[in-house]
Backbone as a chain_set.jsonl record, in Angstrom:
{"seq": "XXXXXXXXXXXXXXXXXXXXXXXXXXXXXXXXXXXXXXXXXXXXXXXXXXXXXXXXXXXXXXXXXXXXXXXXXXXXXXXXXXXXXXXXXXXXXXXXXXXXXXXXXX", "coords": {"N": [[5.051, -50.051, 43.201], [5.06, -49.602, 39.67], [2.48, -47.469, 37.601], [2.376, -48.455, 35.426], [2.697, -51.256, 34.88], [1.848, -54.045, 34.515], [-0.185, -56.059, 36.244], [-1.24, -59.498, 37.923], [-3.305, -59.755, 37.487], [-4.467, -58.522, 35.051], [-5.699, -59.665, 32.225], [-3.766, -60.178, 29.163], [-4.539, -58.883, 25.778], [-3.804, -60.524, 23.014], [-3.428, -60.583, 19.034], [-3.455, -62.896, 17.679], [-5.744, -64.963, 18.353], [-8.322, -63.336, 17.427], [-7.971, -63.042, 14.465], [-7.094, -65.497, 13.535], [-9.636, -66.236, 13.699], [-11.104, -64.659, 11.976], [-9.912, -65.291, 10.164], [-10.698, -67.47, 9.358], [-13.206, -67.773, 9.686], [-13.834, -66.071, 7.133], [-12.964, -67.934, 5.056], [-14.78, -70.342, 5.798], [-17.338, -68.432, 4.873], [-16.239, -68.289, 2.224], [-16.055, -70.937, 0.96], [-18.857, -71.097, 2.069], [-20.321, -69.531, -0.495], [-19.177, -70.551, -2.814], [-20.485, -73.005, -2.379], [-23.024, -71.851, -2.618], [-23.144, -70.469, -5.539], [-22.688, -72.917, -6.55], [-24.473, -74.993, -6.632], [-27.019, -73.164, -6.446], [-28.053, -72.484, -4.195], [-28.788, -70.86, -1.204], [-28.089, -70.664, 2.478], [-29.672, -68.523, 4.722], [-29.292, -68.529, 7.423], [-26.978, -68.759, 8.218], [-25.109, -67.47, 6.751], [-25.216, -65.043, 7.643], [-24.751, -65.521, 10.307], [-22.029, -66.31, 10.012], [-21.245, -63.743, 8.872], [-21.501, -62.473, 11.187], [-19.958, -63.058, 13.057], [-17.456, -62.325, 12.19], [-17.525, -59.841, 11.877], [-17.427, -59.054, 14.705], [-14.493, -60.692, 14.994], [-13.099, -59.067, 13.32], [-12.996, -56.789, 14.318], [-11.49, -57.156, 16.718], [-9.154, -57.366, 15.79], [-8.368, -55.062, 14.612], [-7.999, -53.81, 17.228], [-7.601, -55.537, 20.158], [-9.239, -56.117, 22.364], [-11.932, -55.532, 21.663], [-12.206, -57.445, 20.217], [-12.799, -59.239, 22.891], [-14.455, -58.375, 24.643], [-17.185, -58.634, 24.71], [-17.352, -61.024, 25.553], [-16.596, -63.236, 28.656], [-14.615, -62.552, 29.387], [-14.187, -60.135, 28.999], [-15.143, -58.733, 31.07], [-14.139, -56.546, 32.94], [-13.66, -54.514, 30.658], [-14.537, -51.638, 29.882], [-18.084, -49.319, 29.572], [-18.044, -48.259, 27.206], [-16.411, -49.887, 25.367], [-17.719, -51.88, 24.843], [-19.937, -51.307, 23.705], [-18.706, -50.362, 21.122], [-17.476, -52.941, 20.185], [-19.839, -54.36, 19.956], [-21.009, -52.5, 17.49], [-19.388, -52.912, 15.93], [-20.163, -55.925, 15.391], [-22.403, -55.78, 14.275], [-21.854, -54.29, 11.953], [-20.683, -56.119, 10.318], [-23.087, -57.837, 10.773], [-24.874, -56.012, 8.968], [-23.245, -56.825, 6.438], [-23.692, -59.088, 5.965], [-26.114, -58.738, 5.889], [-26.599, -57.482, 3.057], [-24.891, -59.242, 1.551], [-26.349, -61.109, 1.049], [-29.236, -59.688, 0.132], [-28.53, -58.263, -2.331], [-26.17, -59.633, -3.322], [-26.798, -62.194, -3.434], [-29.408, -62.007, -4.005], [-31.762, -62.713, -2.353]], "CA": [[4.76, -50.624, 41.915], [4.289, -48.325, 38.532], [1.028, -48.104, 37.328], [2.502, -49.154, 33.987], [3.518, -52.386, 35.516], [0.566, -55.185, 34.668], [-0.37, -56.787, 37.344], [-1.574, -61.237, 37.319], [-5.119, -60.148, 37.27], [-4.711, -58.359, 33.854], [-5.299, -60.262, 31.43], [-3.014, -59.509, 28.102], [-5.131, -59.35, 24.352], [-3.282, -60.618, 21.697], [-4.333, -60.521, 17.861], [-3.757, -64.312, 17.23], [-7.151, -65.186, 18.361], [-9.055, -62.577, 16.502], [-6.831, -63.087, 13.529], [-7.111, -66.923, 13.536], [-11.381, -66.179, 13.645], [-11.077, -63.454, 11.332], [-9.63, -66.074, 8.802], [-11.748, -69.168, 9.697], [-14.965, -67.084, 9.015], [-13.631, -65.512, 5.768], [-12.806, -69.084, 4.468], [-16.187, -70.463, 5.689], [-17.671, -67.915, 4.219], [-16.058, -68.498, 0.973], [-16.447, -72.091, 0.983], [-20.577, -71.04, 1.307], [-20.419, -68.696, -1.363], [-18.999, -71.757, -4.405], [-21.811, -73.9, -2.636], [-24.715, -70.864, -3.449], [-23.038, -70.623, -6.691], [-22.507, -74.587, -7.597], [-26.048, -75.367, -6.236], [-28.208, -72.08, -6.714], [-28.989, -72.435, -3.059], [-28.239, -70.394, -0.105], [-28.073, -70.248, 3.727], [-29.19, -67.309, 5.181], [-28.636, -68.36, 8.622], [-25.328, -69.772, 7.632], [-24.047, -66.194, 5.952], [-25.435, -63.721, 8.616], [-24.195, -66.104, 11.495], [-20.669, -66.094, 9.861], [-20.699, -62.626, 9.356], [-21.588, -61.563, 12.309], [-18.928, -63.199, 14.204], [-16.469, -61.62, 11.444], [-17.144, -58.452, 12.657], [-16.228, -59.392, 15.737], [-12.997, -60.968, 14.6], [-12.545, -57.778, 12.766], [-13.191, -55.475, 15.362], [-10.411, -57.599, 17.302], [-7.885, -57.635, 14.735], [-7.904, -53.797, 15.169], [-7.817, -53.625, 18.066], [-7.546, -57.2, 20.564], [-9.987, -56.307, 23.531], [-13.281, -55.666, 20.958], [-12.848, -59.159, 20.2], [-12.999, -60.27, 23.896], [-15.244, -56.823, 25.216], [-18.718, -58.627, 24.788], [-17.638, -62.028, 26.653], [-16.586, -63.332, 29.778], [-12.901, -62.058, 29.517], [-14.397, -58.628, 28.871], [-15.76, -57.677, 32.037], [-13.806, -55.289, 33.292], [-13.323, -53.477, 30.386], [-15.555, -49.775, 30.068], [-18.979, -50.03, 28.757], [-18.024, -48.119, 25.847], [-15.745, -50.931, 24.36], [-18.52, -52.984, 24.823], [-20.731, -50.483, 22.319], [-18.035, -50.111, 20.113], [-17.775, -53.989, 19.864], [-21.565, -54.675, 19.244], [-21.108, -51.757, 16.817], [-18.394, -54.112, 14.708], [-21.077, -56.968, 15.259], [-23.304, -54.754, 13.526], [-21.23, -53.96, 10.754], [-20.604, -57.763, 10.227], [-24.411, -57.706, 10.375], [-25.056, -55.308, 7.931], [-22.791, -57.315, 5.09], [-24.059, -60.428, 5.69], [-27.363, -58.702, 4.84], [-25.373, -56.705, 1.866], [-24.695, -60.492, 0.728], [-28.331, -61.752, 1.247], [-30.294, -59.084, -0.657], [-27.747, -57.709, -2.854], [-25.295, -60.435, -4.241], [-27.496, -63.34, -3.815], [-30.585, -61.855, -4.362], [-32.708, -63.855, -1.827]], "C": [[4.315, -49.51, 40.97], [3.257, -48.693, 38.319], [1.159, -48.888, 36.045], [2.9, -50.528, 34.082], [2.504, -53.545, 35.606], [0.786, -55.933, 35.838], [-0.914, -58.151, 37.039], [-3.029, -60.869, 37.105], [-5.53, -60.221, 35.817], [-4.454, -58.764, 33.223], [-4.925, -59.334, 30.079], [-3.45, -60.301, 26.849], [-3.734, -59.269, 23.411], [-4.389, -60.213, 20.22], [-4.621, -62.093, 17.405], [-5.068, -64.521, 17.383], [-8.199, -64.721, 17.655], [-9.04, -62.972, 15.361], [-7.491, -64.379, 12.88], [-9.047, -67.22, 13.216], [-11.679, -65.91, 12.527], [-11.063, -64.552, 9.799], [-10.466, -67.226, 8.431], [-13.317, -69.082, 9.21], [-14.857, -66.778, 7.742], [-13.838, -67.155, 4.684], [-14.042, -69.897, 4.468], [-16.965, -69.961, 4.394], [-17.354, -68.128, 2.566], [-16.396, -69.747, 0.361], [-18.102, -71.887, 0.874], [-20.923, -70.731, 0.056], [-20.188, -70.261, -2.991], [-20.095, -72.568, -3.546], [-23.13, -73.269, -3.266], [-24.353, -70.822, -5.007], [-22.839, -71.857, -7.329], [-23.961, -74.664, -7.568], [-27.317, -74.863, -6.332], [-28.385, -72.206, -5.215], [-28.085, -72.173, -2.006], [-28.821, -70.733, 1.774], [-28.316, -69.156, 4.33], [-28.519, -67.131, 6.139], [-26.829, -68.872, 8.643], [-24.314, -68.091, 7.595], [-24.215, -65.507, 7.227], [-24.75, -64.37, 9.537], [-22.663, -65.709, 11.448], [-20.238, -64.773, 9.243], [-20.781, -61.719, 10.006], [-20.349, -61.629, 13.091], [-17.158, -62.632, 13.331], [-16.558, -60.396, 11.534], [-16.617, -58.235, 13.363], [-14.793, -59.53, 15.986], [-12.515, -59.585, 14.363], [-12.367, -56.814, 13.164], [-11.586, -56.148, 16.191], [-9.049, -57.726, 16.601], [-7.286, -56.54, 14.929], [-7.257, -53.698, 15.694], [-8.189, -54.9, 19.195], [-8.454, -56.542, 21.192], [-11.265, -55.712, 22.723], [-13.633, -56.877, 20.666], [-13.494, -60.222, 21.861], [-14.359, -59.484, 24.987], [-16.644, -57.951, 25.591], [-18.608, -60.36, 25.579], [-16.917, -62.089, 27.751], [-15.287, -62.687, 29.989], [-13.032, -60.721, 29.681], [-14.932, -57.442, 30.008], [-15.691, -57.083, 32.945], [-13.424, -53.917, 32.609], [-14.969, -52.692, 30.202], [-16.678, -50.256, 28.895], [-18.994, -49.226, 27.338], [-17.003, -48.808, 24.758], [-16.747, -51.972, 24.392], [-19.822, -52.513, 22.935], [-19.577, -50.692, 21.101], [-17.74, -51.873, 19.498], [-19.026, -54.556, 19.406], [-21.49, -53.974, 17.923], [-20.121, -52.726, 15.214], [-19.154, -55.374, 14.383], [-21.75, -56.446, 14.394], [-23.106, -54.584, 12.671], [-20.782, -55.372, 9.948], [-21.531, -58.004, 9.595], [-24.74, -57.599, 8.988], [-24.168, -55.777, 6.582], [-23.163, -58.424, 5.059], [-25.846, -60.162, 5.061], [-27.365, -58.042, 3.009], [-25.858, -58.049, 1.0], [-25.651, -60.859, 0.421], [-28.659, -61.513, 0.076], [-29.47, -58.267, -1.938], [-26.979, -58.738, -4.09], [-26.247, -61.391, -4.162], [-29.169, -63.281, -4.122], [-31.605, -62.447, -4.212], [-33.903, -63.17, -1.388]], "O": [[3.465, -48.668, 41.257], [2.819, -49.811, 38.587], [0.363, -49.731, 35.633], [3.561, -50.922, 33.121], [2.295, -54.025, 36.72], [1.865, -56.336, 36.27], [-1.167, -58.26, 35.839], [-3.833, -61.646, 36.59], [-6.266, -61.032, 35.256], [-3.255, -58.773, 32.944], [-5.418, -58.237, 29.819], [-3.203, -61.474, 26.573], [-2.943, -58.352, 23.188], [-5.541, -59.781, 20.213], [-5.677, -62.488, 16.911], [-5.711, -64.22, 16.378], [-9.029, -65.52, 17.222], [-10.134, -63.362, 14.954], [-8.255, -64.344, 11.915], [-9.543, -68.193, 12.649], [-12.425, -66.646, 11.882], [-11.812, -64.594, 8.823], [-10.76, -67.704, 7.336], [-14.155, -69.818, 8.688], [-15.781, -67.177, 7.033], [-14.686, -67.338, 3.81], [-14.497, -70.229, 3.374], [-17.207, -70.562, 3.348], [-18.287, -68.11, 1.763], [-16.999, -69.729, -0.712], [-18.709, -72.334, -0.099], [-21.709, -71.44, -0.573], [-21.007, -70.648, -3.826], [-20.918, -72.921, -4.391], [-23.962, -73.765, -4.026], [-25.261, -71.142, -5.774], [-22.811, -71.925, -8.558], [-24.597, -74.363, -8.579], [-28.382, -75.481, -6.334], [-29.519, -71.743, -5.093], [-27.039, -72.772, -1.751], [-29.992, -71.007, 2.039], [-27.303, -68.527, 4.636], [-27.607, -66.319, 6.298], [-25.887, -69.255, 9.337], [-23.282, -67.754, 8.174], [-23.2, -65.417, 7.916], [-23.758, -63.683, 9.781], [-22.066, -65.074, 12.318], [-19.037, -64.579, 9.057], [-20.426, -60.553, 9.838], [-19.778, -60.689, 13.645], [-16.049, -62.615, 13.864], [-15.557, -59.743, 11.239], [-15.599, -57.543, 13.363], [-14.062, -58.903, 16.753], [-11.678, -59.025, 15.07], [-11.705, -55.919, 12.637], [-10.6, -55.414, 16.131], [-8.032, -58.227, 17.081], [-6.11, -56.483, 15.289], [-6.073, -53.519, 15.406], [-9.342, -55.285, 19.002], [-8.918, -55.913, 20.241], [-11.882, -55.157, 23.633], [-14.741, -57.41, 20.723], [-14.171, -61.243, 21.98], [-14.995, -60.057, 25.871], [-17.036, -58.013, 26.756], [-19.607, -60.865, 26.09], [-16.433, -61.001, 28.065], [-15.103, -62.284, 31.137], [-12.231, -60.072, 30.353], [-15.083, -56.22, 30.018], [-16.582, -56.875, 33.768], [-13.093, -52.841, 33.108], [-16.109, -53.127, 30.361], [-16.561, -50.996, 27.918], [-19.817, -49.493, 26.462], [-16.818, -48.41, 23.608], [-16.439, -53.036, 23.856], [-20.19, -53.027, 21.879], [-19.943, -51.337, 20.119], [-17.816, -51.997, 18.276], [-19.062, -55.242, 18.384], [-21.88, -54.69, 17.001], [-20.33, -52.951, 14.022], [-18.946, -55.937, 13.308], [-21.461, -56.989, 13.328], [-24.113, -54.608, 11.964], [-20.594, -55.273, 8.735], [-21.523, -58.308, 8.403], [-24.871, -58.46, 8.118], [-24.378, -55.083, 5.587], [-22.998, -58.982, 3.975], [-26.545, -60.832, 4.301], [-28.137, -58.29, 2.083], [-26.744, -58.103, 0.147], [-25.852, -60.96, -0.789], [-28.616, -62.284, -0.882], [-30.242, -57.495, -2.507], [-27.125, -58.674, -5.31], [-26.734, -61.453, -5.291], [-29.931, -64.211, -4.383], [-32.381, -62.801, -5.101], [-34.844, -63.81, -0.918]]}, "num_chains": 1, "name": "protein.A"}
């Protein structure tokens, strides 16, 4: 057998999934955004939640196995796709606080 030759164990990342997140959060997200602006009133846990997991997405869109790295699908891959996935969480993070203290000025 080549080594290039997947075997049934390995499982095979697509982008659909990521992709399909990626968009679902954005749209969320936008959908919050005309409620803070119809209403004056925000969510924090609402924004940071949904863009944390849009990092995620986004990290997987890249590249598919950052989206799946930090759960159960992920654990055979190397613990530095696991960093580099938290690290896209992180960056998710860091705009949902962007949005917070910045655009909504909470």
């Amino acid at each position: 057998m080549s080594t290039n030759t997947p075997t049934l164990n390995t499982p095979t990342y697509r982008r659909l999934i990521p992709g399909a997140t990626l968009g679902v959060m954005l749209v969320l997200l936008a959908l919050h955004h005309w409620y803070a602006v119809t209403y004056k009133s925000v969510y924090p846990v609402v924004v940071l939640l949904l863009t944390l997991i849009a990092g995620f997405a986004a990290g997987g869109t890249v590249y598919p196995p950052l989206f799946y790295a930090a759960g159960a699908y992920g654990r055979h891959l190397p613990a530095y796709m696991k960093v580099i996935s938290g690290l896209c969480a992180a960056c998710g993070l860091a705009t949902g606080f962007y949005l917070l203290f910045v655009i909504y000025s909470f």
